[in-house]
N, CA, C and O atoms as a GROMACS GRO file, in nm:
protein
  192
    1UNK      N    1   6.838  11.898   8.080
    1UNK     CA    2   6.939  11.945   8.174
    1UNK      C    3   6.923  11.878   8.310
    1UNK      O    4   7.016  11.850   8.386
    2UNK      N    5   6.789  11.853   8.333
    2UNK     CA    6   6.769  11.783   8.467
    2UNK      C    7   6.788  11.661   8.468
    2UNK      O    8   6.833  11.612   8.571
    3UNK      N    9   6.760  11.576   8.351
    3UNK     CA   10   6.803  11.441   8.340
    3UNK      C   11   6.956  11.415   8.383
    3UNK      O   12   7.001  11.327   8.457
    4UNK      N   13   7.001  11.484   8.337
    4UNK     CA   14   7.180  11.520   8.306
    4UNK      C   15   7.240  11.548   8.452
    4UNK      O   16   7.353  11.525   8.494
    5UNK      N   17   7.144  11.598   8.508
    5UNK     CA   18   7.193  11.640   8.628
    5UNK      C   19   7.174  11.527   8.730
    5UNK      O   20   7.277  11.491   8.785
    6UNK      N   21   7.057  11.462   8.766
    6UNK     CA   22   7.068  11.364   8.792
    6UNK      C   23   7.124  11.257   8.807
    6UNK      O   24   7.156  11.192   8.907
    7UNK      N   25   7.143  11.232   8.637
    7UNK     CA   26   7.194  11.140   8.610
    7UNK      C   27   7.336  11.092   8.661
    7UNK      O   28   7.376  10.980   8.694
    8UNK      N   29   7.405  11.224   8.655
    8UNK     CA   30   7.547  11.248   8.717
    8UNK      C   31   7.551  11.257   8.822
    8UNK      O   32   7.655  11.206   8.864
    9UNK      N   33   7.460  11.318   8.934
    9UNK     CA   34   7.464  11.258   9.053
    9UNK      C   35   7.456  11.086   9.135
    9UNK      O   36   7.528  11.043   9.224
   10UNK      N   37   7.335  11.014   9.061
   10UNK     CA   38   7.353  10.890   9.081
   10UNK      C   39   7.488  10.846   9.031
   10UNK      O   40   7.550  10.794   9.123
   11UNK      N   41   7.560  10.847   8.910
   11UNK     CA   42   7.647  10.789   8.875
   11UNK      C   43   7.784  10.844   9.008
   11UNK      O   44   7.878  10.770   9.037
   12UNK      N   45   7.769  10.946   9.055
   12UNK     CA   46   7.885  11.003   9.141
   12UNK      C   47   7.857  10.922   9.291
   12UNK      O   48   7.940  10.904   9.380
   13UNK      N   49   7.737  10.887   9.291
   13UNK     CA   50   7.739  10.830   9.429
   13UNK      C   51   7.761  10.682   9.370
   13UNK      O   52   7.856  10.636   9.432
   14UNK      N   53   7.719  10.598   9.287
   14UNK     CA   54   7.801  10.469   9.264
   14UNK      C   55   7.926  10.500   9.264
   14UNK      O   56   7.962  10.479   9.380
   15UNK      N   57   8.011  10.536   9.207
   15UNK     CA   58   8.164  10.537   9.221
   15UNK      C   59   8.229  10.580   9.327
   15UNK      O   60   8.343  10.549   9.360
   16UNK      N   61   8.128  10.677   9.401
   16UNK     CA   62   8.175  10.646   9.587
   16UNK      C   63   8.151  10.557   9.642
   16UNK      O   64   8.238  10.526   9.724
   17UNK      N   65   8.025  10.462   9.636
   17UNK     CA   66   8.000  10.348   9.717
   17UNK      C   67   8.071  10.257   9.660
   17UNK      O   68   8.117  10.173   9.738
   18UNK      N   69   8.101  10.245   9.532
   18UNK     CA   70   8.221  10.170   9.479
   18UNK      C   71   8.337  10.138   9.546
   18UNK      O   72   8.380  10.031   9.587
   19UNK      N   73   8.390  10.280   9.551
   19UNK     CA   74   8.512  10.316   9.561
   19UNK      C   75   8.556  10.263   9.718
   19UNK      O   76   8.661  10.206   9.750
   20UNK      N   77   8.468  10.293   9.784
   20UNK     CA   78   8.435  10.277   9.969
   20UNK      C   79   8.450  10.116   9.973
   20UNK      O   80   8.503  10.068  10.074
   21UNK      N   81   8.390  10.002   9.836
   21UNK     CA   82   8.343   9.855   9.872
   21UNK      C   83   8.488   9.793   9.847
   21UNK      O   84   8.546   9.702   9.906
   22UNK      N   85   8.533   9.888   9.719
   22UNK     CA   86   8.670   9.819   9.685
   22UNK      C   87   8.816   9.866   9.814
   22UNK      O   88   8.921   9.803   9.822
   23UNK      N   89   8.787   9.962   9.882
   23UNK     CA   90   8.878   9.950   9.955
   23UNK      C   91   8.819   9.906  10.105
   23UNK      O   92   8.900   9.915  10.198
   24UNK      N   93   8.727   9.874  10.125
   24UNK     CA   94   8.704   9.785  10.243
   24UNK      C   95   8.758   9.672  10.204
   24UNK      O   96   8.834   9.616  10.282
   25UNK      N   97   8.722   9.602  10.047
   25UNK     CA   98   8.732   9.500  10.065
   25UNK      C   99   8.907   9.453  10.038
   25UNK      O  100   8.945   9.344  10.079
   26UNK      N  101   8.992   9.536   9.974
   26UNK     CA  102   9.103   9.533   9.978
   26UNK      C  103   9.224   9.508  10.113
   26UNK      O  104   9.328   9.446  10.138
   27UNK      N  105   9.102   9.630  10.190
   27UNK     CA  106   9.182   9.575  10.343
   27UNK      C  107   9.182   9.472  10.389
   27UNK      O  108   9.281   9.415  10.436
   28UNK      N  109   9.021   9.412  10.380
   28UNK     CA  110   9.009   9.283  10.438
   28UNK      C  111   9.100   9.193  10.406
   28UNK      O  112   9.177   9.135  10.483
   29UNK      N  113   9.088   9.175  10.242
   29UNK     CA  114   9.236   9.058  10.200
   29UNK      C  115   9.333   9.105  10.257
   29UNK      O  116   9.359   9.016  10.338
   30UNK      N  117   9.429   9.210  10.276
   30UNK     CA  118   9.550   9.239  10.308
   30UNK      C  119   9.533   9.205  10.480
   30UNK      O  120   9.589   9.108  10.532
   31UNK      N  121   9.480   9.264  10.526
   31UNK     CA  122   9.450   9.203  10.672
   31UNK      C  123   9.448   9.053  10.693
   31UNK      O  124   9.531   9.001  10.769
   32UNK      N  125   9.353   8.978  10.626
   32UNK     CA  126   9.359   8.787  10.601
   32UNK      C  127   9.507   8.758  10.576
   32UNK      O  128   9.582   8.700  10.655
   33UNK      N  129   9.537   8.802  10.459
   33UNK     CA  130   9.680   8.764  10.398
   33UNK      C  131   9.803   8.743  10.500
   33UNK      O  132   9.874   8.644  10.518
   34UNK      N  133   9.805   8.904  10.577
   34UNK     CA  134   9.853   8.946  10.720
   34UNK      C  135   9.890   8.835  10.790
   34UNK      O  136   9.997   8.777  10.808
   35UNK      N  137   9.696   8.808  10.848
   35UNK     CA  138   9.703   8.723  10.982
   35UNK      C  139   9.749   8.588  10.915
   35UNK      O  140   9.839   8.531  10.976
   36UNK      N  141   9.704   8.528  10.802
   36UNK     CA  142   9.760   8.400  10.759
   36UNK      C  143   9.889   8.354  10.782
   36UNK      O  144   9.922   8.261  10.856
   37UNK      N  145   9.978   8.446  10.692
   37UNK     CA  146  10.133   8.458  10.694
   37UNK      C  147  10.185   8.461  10.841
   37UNK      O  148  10.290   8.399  10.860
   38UNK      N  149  10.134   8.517  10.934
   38UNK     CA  150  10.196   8.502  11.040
   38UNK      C  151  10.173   8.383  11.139
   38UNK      O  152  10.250   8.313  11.205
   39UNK      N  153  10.011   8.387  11.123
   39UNK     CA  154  10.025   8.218  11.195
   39UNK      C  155  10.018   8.128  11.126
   39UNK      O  156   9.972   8.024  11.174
   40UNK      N  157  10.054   8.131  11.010
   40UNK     CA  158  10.089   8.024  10.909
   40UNK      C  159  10.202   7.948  10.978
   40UNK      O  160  10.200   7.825  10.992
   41UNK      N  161  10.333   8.056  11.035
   41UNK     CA  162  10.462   8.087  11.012
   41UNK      C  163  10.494   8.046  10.896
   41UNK      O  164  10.528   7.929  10.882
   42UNK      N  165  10.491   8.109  10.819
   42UNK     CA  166  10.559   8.081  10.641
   42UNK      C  167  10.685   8.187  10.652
   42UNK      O  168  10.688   8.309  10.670
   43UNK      N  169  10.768   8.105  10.636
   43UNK     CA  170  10.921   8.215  10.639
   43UNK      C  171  10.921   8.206  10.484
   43UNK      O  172  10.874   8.112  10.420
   44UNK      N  173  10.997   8.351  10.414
   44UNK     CA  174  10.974   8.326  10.270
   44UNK      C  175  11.180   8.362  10.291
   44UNK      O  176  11.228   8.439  10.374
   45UNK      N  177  11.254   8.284  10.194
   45UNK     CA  178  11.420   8.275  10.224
   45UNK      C  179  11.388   8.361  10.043
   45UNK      O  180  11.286   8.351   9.974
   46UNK      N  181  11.464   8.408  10.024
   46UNK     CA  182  11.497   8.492   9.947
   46UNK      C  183  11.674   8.442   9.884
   46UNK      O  184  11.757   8.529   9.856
   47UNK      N  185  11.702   8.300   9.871
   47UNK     CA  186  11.868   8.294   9.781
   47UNK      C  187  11.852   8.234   9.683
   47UNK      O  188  11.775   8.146   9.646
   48UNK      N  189  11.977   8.321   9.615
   48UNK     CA  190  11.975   8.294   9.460
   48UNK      C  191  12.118   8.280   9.426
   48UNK      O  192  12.152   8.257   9.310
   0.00000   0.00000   0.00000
């Protein structure tokens, strides 16, 4: 029972520190992507 218990605690704190790495690091790209596009100036025309 104590193994078990444990065990599920470590596993609950990986999938928070997980969870915390994948959306830091998500922002970061969307933030890069952001600043790129704008001082890229990349106009995107949209006709069809």
């Amino acid at each position: 029972m104590i193994i078990t218990t444990n065990a599920g605690a470590r596993l609950n704190k990986y999938l928070q520190s997980f969870l915390a790495a994948m959306l830091t690091l998500t922002g970061t790209a969307a933030l890069g992507l952001t600043l790129g596009w704008f001082l890229g100036g990349i106009s995107v025309n949209f006709r069809f």
